[in-house]
LUMDRENZA-624177 format. One record per residue (C-alpha): residue in three letters; residue number from 1; x, y, z. Coordinates in nm, 4 decimals, decimal comma. Layout:
<sites>
@residuo = ALA | num = NUM | x = X | y = Y | z = Z $
...
</sites>
This chain:
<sites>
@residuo = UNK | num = 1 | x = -0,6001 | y = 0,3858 | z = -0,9568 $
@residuo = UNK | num = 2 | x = -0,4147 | y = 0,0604 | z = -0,8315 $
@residuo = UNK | num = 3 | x = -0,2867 | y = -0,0347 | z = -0,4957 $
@residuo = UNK | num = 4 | x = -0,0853 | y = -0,3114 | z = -0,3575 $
@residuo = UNK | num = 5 | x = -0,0533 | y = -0,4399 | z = 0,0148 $
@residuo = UNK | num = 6 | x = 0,3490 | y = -0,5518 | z = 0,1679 $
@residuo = UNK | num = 7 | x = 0,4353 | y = -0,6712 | z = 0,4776 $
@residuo = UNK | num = 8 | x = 0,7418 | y = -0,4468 | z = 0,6177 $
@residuo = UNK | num = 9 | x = 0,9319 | y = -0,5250 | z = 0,9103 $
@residuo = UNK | num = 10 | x = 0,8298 | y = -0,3621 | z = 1,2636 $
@residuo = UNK | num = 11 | x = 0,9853 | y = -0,4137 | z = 1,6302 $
@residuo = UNK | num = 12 | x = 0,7031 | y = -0,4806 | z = 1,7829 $
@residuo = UNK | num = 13 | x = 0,4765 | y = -0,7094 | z = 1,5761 $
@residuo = UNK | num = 14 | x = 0,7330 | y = -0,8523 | z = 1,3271 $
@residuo = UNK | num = 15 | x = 0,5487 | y = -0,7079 | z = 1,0118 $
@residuo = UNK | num = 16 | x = 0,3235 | y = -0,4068 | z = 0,9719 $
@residuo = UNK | num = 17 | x = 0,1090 | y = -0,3829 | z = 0,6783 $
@residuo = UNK | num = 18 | x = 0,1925 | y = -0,1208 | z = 0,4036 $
@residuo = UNK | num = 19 | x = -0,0812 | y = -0,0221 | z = 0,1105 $
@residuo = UNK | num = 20 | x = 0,0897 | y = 0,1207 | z = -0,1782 $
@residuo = UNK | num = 21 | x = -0,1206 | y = 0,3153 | z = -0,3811 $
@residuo = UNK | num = 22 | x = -0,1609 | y = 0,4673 | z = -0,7006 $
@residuo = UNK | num = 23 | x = -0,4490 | y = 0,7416 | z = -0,7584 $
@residuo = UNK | num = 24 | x = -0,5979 | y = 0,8251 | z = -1,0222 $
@residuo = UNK | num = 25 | x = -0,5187 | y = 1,1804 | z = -1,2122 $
@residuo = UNK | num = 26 | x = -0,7362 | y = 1,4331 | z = -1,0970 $
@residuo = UNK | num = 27 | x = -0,8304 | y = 1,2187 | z = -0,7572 $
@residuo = UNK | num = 28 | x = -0,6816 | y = 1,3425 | z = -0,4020 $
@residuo = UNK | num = 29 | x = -0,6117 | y = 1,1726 | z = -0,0855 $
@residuo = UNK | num = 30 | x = -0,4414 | y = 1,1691 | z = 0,2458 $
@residuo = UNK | num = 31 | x = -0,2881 | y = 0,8700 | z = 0,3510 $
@residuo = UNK | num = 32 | x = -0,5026 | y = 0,9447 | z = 0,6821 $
@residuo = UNK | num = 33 | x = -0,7804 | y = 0,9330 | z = 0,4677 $
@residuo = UNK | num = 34 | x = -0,6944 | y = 0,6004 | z = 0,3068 $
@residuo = UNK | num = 35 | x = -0,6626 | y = 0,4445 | z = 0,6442 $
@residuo = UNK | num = 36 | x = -0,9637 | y = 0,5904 | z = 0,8363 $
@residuo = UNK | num = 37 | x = -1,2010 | y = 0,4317 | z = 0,5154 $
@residuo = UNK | num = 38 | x = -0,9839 | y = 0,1032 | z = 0,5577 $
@residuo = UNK | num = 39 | x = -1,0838 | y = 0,1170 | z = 0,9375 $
@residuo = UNK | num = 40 | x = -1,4568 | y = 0,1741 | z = 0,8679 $
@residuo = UNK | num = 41 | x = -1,4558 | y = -0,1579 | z = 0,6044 $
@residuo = UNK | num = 42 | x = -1,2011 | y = -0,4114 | z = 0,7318 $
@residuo = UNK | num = 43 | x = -1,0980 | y = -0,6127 | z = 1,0138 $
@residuo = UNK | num = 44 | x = -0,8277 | y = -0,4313 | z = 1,2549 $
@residuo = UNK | num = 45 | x = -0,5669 | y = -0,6760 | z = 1,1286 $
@residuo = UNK | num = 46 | x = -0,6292 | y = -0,5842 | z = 0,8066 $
@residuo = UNK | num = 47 | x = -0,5954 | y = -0,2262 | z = 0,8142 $
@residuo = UNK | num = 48 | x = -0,2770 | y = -0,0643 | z = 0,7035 $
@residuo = UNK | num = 49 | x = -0,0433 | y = 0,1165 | z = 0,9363 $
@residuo = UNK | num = 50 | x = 0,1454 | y = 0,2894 | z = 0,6662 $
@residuo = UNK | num = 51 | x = 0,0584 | y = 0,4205 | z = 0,3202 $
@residuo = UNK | num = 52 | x = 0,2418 | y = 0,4906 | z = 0,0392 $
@residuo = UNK | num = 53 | x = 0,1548 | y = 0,6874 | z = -0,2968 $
@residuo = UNK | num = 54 | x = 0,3423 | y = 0,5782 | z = -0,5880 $
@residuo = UNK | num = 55 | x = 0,3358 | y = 0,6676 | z = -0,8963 $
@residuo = UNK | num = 56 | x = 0,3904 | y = 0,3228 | z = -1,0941 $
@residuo = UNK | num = 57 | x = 0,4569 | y = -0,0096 | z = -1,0091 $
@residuo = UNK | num = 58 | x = 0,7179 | y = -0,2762 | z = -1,1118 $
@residuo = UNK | num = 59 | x = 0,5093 | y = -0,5110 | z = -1,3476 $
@residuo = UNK | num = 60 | x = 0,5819 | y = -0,8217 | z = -1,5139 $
@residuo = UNK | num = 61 | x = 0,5139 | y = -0,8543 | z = -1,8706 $
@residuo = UNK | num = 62 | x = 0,1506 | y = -1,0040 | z = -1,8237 $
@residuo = UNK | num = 63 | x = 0,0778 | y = -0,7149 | z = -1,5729 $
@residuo = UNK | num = 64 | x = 0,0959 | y = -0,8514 | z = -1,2146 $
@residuo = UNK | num = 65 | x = 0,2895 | y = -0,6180 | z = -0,9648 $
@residuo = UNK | num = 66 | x = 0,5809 | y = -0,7172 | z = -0,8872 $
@residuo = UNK | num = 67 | x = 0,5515 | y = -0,7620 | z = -0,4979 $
@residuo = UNK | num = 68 | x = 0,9048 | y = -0,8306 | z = -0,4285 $
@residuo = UNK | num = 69 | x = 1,0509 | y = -0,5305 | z = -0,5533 $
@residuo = UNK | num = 70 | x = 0,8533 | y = -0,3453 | z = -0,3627 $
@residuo = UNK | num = 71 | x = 0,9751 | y = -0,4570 | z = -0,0743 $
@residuo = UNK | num = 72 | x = 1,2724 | y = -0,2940 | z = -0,0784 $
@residuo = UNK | num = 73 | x = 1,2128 | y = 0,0104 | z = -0,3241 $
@residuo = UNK | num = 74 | x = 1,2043 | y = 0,3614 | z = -0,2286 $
@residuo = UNK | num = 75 | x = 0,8635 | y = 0,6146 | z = -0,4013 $
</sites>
C-alpha cells in the first residue's frame, strides 16, 4: 500500500486536501472509511476531504512520487 496527499483547488477554501491511495492486493476500503480513521488520528486540517484509489503512481527513477503529475491526472 502507498498513498500520497495534493492540494486541489476548491471555491470556498482555495485548496482541499486529496489522499491518493494505493491498497494493497487482497486489502478493502471505502474512501469513507479512509477518512473517518484520518478523523479519529489527525488534526481537522489535516484530514482529507476527498480520496482517491489509484492503482500506481508516477515515480521518478529513485522512487519518489511524482506530486506534480498528480495534480492534474485522472485514476
Amino acid at each position: 500500500s502507498d498513498a500520497a496527499v495534493i492540494g486541489v483547488p476548491d471555491p470556498v477554501r482555495d485548496e482541499a486536501i486529496k489522499a491518493l491511495v494505493i491498497l494493497r492486493e487482497g486489502q478493502r476500503a471505502t474512501a469513507e472509511e479512509l477518512i473517518e480513521w484520518c478523523r479519529a488520528r489527525l488534526s481537522k486540517f489535516k484530514v482529507p476531504e476527498i480520496v482517491e484509489f489509484r492503482e500506481t503512481f508516477p515515480r521518478t527513477s529513485v522512487g519518489k512520487i511524482q506530486k506534480h503529475l498528480l495534480r492534474g491526472s485522472k485514476p
